[in-house]
C-alpha positions in Angstrom: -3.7 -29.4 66.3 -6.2 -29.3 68.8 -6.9 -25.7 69.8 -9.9 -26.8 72.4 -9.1 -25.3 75.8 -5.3 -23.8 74.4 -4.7 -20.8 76.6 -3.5 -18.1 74.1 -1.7 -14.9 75.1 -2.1 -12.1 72.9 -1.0 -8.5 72.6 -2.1 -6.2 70.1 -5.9 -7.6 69.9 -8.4 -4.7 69.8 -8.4 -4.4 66.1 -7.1 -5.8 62.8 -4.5 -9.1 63.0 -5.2 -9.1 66.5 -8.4 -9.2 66.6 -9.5 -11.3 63.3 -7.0 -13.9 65.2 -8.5 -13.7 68.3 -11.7 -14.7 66.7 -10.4 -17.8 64.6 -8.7 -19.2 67.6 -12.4 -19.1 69.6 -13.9 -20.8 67.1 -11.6 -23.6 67.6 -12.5 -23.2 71.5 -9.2 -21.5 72.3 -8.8 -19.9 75.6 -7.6 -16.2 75.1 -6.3 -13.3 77.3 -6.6 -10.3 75.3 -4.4 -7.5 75.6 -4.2 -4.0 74.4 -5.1 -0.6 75.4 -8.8 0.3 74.5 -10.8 -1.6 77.3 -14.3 -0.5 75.3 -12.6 -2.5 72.1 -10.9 -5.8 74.5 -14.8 -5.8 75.9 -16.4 -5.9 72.1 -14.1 -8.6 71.4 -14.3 -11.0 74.4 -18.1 -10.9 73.6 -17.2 -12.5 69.9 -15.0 -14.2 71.1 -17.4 -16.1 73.5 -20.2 -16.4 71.1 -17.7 -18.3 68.5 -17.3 -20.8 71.2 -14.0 -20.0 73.3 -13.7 -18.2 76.3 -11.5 -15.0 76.6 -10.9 -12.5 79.3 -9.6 -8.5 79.1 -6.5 -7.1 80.0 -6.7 -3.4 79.2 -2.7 -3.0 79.1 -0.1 -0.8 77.0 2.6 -3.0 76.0 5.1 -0.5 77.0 4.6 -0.8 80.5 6.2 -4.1 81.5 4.8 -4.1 84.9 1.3 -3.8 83.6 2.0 -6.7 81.3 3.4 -9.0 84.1 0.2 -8.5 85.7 -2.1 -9.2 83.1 -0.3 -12.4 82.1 -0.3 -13.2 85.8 -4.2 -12.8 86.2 -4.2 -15.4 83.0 -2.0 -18.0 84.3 -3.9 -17.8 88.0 -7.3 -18.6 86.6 -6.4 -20.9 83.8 -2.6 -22.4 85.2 -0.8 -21.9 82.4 -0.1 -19.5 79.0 0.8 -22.3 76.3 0.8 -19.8 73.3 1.9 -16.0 73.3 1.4 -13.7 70.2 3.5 -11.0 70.7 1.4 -9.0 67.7 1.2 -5.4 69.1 2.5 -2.6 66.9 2.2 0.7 65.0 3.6 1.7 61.7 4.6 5.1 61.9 3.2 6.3 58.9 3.3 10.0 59.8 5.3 13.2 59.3 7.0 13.1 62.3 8.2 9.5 61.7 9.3 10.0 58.3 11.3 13.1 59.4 13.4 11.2 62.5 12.2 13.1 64.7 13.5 11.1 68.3 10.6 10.8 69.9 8.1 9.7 67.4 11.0 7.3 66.3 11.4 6.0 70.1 7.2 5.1 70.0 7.7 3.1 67.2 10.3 1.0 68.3 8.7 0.9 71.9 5.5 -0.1 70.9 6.9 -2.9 68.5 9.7 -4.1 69.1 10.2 -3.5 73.2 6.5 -4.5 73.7 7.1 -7.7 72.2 10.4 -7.9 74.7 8.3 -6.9 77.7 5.8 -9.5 76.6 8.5 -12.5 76.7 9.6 -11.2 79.9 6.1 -11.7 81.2 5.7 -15.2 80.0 9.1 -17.1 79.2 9.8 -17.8 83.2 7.0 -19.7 83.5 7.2 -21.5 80.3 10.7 -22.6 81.6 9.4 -23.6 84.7 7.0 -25.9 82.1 9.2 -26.9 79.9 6.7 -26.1 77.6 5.5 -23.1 75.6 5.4 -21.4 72.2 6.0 -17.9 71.3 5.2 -16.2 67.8 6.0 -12.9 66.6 4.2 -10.9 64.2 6.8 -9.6 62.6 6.6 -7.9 58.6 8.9 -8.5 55.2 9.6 -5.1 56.2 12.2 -6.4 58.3 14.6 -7.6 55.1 15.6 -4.6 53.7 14.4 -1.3 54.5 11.6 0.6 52.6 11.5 4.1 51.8 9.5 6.8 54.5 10.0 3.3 56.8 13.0 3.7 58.7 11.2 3.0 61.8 8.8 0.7 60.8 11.4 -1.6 59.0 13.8 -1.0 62.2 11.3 -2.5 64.7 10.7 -5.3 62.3 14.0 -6.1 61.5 15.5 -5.9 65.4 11.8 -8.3 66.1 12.8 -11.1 63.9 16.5 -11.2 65.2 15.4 -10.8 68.7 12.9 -13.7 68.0 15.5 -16.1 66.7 18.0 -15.5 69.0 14.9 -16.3 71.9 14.9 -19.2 69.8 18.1 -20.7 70.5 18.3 -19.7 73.7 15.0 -21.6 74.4 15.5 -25.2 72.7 17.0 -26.9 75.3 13.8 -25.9 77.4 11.3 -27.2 74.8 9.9 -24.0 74.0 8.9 -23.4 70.2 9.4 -20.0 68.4 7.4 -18.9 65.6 8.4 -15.9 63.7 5.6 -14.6 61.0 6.0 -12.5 58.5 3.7 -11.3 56.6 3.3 -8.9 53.4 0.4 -5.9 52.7 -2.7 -6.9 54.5 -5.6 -5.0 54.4 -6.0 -3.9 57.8 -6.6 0.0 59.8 -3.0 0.3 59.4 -2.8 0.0 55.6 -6.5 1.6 54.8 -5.7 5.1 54.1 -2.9 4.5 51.3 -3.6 5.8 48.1 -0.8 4.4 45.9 -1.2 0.6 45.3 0.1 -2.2 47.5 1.9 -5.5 45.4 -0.2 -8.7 46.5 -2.5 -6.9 48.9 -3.8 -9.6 51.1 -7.7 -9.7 52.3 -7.4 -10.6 56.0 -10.0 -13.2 55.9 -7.5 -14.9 53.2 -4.3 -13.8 55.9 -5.7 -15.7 59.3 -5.3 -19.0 57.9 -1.8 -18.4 56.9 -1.1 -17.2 60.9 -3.4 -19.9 62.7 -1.6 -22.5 59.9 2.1 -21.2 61.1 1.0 -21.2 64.9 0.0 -25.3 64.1 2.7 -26.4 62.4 5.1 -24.5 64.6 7.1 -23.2 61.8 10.1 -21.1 62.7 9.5 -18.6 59.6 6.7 -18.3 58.0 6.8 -15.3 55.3 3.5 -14.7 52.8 2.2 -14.1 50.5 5.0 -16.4 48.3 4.9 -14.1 45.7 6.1 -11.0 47.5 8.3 -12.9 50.3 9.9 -14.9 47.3 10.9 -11.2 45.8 12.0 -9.6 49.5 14.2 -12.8 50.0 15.7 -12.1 46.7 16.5 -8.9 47.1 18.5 -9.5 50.8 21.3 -10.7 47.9 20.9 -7.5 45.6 23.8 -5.4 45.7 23.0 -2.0 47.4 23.4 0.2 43.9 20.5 -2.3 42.4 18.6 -2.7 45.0 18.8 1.5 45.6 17.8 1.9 41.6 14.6 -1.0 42.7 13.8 0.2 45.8 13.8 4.4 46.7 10.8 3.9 43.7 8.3 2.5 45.7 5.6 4.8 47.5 4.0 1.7 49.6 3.6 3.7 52.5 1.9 6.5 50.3 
């Protein structure tokens, strides 16, 4: 695929997936509209971005807001004419006390931030891919949306309801040429899985991860779950009966 002069839409940039992507896809002279919250961070970035050889501009947005989003994938399409890709990769995990105890509104973030700002992100792009007849959208989902995880109700939740919202968007777009990716990845080593103590099956450097994504996004693959070890387990155990699986699963302390 050639990547040279691709306008790329992506949410969830400042830091980790977001951002180690954002920098892969300059170097193959992609054309990027970055988009998260921290403007200091988007401004970091654009600068790397540039110096690997693309061109990228800043949209300090919260995914949340779907007015804000609109507007920043506006500004993207005015200067370069179109979005051709958009990453919907934006999210939180919810590893905290008030998450792991239900409480509503920490809950509500969770689900707002990943699996409505991935909605509010289609909203902002899919018209005018129609208009195209031409587009691709990814999501970043998690194998944490087969089955669900202990002290992840949330997390595994947002996942889950992504990758069904995703391939239902996928359906609903064939007939309009417009590709759907859905990625799933495993443990990576990111901010959001540095400060577990208990140990994480296949743990995934990101430099080693980005291929896998940037390889998906290519080949537009509809799923695309890694590492094979771990996603060949999770797929497994979607056909475990629920007193097995219970025995397997309430064991695990991932998210410790």
């Amino acid at each position: 695929m050639n990547w040279d002069g691709k306008t790329v839409f992506l949410t969830g940039a400042s830091s980790g997936i977001g951002e180690a992507l954002a920098v892969a896809l300059a170097r193959k002279g992609a054309v990027l509209g970055l988009v998260a919250r921290r403007a200091e961070l988007l401004d970091t970035l654009k600068a790397k971005c540039e110096e690997a050889g693309g061109k990228a501009r800043a949209f300090p947005s919260d995914v949340t807001d779907p007015a804000a989003l609109e507007k920043a994938a506006e500004a993207f399409r005015n200067e370069f004419g179109h979005i051709d890709i958009a990453v919907a990769n934006a999210g939180i995990g919810g590893n905290n006390a008030e998450t792991r105890d239900f409480e509503p509104a920490a809950v509500k973030k969770v689900i707002d931030i990943n699996l409505l700002g991935a909605v509010n992100m289609i909203h902002a792009v899919l018209p005018s891919m129609k208009e195209r007849k031409s587009g691709h959208l990814v999501a970043i989902s998690s194998l944490a949306g087969f089955r669900g995880l202990p002290k992840s109700a949330a997390y595994c939740a947002s996942k889950a309801g992504m990758t069904a919202f995703f391939e239902s968007v996928r359906l609903d777009v064939l007939r309009h040429n417009i590709d759907v990716t859905i990625i799933q990845p495993g443990f990576i080593k990111t901010p959001l899985t540095d400060n577990r103590t208990h140990k994480m099956p296949y743990l995934m450097e990101l430099d080693d991860a980005i291929p896998r994504f940037v390889s998906a996004i290519e080949k537009k693959e509809k799923f695309a779950a890694f590492p094979w070890q771990l996603a060949t387990f999770v797929r497994a155990a979607k056909f475990m009966p629920a007193w097995l699986y219970d025995r397997i699963a309430v064991k695990r302390r991932y998210r410790e």
